[in-house]
KELUMNU-717509 format. One record per residue (C-alpha): residue number from 0; residue in three letters; x, y, z. Coordinates in steps of 0.5 Angstrom, whole numbers, always signed. Each point is the difference from the previous one (the first is absolute). Layout:
! residues N
[balum NUM; ALA; [X; Y; Z]]
...
END
This chain:
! residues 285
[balum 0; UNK; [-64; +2; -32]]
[balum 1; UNK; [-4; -3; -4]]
[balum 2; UNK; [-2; -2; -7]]
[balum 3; UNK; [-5; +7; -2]]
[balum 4; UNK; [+5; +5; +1]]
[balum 5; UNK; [-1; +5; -6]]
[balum 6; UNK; [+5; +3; -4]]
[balum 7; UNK; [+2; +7; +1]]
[balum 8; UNK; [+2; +5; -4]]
[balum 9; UNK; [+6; +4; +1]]
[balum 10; UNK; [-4; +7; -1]]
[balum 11; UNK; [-4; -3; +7]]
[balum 12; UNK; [+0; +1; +7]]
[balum 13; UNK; [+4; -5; +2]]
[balum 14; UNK; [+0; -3; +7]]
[balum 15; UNK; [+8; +0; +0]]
[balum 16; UNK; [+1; +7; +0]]
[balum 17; UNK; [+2; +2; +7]]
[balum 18; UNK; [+0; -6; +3]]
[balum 19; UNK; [+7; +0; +2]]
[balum 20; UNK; [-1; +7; +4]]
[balum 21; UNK; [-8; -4; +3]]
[balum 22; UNK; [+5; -5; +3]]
[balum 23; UNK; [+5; +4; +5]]
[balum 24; UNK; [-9; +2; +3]]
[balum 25; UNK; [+0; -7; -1]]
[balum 26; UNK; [+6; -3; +4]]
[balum 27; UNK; [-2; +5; +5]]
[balum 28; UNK; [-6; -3; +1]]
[balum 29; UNK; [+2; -7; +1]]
[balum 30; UNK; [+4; +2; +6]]
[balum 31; UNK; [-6; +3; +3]]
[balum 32; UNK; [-4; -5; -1]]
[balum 33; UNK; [+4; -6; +1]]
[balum 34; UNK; [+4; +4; +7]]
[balum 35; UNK; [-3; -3; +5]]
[balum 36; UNK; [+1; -7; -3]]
[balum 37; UNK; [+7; +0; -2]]
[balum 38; UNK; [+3; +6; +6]]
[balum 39; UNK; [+0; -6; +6]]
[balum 40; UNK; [+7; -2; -5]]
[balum 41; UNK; [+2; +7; +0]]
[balum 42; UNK; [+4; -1; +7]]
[balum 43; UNK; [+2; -7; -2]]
[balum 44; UNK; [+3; +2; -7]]
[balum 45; UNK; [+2; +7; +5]]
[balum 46; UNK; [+5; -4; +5]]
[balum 47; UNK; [+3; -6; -5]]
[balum 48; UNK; [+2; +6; -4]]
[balum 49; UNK; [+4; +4; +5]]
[balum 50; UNK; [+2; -7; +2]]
[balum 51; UNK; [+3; -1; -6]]
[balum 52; UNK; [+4; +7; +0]]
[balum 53; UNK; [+2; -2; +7]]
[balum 54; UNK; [+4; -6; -2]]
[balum 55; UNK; [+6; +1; -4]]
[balum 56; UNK; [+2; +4; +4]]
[balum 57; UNK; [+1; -5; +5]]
[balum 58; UNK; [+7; -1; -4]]
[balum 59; UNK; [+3; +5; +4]]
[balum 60; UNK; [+0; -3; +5]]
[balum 61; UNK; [+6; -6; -3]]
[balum 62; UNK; [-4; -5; +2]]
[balum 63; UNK; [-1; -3; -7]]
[balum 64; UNK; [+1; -7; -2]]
[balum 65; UNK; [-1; +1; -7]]
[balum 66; UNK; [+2; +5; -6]]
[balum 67; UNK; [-7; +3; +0]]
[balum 68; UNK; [+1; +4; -6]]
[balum 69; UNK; [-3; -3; -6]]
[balum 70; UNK; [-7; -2; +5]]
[balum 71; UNK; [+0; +8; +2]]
[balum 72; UNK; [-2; +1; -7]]
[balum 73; UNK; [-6; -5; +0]]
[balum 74; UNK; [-2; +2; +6]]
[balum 75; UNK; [+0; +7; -2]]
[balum 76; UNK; [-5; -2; -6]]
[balum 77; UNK; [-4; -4; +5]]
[balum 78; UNK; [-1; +7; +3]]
[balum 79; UNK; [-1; +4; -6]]
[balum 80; UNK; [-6; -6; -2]]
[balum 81; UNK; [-3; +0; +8]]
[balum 82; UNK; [-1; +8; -2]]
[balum 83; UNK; [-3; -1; -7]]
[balum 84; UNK; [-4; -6; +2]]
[balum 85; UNK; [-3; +4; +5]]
[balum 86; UNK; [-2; +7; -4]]
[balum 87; UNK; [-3; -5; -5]]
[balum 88; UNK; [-4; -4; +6]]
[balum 89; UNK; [-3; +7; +3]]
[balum 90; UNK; [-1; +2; -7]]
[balum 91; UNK; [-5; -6; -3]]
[balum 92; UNK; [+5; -3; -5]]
[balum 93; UNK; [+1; -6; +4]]
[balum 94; UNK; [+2; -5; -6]]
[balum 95; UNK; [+6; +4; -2]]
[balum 96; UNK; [+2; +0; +8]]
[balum 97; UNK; [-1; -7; -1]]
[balum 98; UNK; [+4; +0; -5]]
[balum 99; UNK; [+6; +5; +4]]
[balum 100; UNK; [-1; -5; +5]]
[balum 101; UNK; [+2; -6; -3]]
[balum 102; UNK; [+6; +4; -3]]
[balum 103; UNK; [+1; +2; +8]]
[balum 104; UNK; [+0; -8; +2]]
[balum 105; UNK; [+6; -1; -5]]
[balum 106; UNK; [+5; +6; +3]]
[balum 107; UNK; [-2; -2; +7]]
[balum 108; UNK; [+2; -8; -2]]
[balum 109; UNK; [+6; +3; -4]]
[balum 110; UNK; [+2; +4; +7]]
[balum 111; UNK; [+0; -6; +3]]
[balum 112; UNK; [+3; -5; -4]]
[balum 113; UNK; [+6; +4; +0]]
[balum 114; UNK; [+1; +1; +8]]
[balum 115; UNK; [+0; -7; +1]]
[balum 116; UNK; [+7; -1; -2]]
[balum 117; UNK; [+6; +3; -5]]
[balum 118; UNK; [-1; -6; -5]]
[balum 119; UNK; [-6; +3; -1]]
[balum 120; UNK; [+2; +6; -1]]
[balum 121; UNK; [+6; -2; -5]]
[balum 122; UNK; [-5; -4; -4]]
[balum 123; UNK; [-4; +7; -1]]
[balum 124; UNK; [+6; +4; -3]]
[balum 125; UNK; [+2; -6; -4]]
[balum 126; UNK; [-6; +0; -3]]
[balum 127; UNK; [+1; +5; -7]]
[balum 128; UNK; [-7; +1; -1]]
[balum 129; UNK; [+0; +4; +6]]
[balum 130; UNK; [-6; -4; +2]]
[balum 131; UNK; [-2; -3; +6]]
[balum 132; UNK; [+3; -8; -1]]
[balum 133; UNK; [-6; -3; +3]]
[balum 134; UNK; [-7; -1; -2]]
[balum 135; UNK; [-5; +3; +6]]
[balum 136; UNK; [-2; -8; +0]]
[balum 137; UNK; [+7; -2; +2]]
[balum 138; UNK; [+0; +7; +6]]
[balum 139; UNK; [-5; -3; +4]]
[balum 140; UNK; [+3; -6; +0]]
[balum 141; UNK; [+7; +3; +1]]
[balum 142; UNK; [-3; +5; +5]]
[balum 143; UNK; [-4; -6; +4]]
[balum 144; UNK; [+6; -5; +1]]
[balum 145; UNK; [+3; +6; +3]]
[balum 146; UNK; [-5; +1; +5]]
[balum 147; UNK; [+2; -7; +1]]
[balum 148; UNK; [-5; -4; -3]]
[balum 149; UNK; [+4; -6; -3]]
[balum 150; UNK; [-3; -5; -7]]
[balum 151; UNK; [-3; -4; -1]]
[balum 152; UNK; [-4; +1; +7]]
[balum 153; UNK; [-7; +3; +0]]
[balum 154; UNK; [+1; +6; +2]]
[balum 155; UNK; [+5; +2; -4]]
[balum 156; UNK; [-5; -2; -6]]
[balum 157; UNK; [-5; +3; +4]]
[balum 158; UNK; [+4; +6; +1]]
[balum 159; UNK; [+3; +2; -7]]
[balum 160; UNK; [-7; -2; -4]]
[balum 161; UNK; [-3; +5; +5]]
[balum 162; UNK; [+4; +6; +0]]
[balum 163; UNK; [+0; -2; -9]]
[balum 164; UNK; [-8; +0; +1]]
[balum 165; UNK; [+0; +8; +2]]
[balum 166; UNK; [+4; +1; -7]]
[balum 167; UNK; [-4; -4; -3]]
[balum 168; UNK; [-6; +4; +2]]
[balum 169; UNK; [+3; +7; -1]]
[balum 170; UNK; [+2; -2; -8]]
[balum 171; UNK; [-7; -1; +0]]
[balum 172; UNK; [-1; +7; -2]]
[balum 173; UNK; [+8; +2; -1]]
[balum 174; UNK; [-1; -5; -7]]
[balum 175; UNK; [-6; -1; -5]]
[balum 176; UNK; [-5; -4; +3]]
[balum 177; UNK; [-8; -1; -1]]
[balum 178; UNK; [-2; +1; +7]]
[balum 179; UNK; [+4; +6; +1]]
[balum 180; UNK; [-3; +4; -6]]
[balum 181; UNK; [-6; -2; +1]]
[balum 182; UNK; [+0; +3; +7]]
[balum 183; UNK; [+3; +7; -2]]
[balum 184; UNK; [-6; +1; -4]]
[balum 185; UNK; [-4; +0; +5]]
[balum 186; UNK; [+1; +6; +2]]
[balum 187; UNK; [-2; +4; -6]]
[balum 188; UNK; [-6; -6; -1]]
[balum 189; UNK; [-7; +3; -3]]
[balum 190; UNK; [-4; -7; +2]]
[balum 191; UNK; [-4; -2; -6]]
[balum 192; UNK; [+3; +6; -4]]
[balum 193; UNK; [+8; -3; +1]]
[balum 194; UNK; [+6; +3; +2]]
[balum 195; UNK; [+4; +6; -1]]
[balum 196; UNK; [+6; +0; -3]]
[balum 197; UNK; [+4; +5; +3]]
[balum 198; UNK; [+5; +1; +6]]
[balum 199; UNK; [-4; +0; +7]]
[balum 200; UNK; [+1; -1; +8]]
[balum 201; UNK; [-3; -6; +2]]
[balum 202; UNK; [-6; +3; +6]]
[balum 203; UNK; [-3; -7; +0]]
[balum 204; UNK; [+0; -4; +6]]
[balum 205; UNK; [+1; -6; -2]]
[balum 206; UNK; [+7; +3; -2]]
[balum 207; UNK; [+2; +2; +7]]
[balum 208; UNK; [+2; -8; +1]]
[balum 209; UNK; [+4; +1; -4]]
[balum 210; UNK; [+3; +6; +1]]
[balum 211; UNK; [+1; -3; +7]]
[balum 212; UNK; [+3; -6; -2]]
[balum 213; UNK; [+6; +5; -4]]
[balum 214; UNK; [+2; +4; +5]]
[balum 215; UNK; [+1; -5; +6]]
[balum 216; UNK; [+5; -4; -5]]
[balum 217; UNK; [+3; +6; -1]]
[balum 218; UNK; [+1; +1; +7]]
[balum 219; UNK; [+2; -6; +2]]
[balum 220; UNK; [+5; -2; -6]]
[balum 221; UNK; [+3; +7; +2]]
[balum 222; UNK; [+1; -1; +7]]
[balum 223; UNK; [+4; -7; -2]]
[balum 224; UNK; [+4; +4; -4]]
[balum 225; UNK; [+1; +4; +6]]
[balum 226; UNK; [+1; -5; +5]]
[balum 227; UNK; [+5; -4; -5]]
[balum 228; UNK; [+4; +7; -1]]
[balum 229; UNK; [+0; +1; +7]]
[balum 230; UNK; [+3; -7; +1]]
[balum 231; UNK; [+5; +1; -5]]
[balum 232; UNK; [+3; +6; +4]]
[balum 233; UNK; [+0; -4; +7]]
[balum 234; UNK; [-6; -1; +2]]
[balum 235; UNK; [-3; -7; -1]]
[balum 236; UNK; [-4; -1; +6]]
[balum 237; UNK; [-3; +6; +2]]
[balum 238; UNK; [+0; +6; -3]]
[balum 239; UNK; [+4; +6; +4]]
[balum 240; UNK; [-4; +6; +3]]
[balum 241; UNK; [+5; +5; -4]]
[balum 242; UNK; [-6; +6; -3]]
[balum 243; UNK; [-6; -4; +3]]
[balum 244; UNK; [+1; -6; -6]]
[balum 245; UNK; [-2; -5; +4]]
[balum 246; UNK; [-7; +3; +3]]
[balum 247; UNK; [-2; +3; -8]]
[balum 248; UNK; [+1; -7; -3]]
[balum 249; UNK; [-4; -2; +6]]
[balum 250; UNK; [-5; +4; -1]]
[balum 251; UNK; [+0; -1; -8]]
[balum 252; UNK; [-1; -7; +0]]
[balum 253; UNK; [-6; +0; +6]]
[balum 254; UNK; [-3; +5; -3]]
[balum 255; UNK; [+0; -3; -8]]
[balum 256; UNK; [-3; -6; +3]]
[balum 257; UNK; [-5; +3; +3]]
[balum 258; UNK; [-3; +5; -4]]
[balum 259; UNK; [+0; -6; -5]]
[balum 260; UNK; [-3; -6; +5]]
[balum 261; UNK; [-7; +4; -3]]
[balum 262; UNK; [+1; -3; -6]]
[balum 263; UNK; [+3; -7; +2]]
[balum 264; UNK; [-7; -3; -2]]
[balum 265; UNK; [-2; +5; -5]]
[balum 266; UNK; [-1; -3; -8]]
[balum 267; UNK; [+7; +3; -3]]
[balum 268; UNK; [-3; +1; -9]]
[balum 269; UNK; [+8; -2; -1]]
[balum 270; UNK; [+1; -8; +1]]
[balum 271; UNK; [+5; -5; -1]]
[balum 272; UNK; [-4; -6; -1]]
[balum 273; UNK; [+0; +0; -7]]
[balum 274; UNK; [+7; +1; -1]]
[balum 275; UNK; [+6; -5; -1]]
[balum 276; UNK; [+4; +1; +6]]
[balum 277; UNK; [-5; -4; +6]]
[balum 278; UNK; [-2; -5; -7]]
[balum 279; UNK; [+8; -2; +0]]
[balum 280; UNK; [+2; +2; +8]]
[balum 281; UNK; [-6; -1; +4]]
[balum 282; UNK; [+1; +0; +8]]
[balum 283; UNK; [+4; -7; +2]]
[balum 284; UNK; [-4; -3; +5]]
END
């Protein structure tokens, strides 16, 4: 965009007309374009889903140490958004996945949480808001203690702030911020001419990073939940062969981070850097 645009009479041709109908050709496009960037995530995101549906089911086996019934609704949440963050990853809206994401990093903390412990579960239904009574901050803490990370220790510190660090990054796009905005104009970017402002699948390569980046917190924040849910119905140490399950996390887990390793030293267009989180809890040393 820049600051020449002419106006527009009404009785004019105007570049609006049917470009709601361009965008389905659009969006198409962008998945063929983008196919062989975004596909080495497809059997990842295939198997921690199928993971994902497998586990409840372990309930039936009467094994639970925990009521299980207020984390199921999280977690089904966790899978609606696993699914959407992907439509929207091989479809080129990568700051929006980011956005469904982070939202996913808050069901898969919630589903956690509240099969660590019936306290946990009563505080739930105590809260009259309905809402979950703990910030993501205090979840990651909740959730590394539970893993048996004790404060003040520096891996306790070093732990929660890491786990935090990922949220942090994804509301880098989930919430209004320059650098974010400034990077979803690239992809409709005219060089000299500006930008146009308008809905568009980001193409470009400098995004594939970034998609990149989405996918495999979403995976690995999904396969937590699975694990975590997994333990709660009587499996704390390894998880059963009951459906495969064990063998799809795997597979899930090995393959997320090995379509991701490419793009380890790769420059990522979203940082945390700047941002107040590494400022006030940087790792301890």
């Amino acid at each position: 965009m820049d600051n020449n645009t002419p106006s527009m009479k009404s009785s004019e041709a105007c570049a609006a007309d049917g470009a709601w109908e361009r965008l389905d050709q659009l969006e198409l496009s962008a998945r063929i374009s983008i196919l062989e960037d975004i596909d080495p995530f497809r059997i990842p995101f295939q198997k921690a889903y199928e993971a994902g549906v497998i586990v409840p089911v372990l309930r039936a086996n009467g094994k639970a140490r925990i009521d299980v019934r207020c984390a199921a609704l999280f977690f089904k949440r966790v899978l609606n958004d696993l699914r959407a963050t992907w439509v929207l990853l091989q479809t080129g809206y990568t700051s929006q996945a980011a956005s469904v994401t982070a939202a996913l990093y808050e069901n898969a903390l919630a589903t956690i949480c509240l099969t660590i412990s019936s306290k946990n579960i009563e505080s739930f239904l105590k809260a009259d808001s309905g809402e979950i009574p703990w910030s993501p901050m205090e979840m990651c803490r909740m959730v590394v203690r539970h893993e048996g990370k004790s404060p003040p220790s520096k891996d306790y510190e070093n732990a929660w702030r890491a786990l935090y660090a990922h949220y942090v990054w994804l509301c880098q796009s989930k919430h209004p911020t320059a650098g974010s905005v400034i990077h979803d104009a690239s992809a409709s970017d005219l060089g000299a001419k500006g930008y146009v402002v308008m809905a568009l699948p980001n193409v470009r390569p400098a995004d594939t990073p970034f998609k990149a980046t989405v996918a495999v917190m979403a995976l690995l924040r999904t396969l937590d939940g699975i694990d975590a849910f997994a333990s709660a119905l009587g499996y704390p140490d390894s998880l059963p062969d009951d459906y495969d399950l064990a063998a799809r996390v795997k597979q899930a887990r090995e393959s997320a981070w090995g379509a991701y390793e490419p793009y380890l030293k790769k420059d990522n267009p979203i940082t945390i850097a700047r941002s107040w989180f590494p400022k006030k809890y940087p790792p301890v040393s």
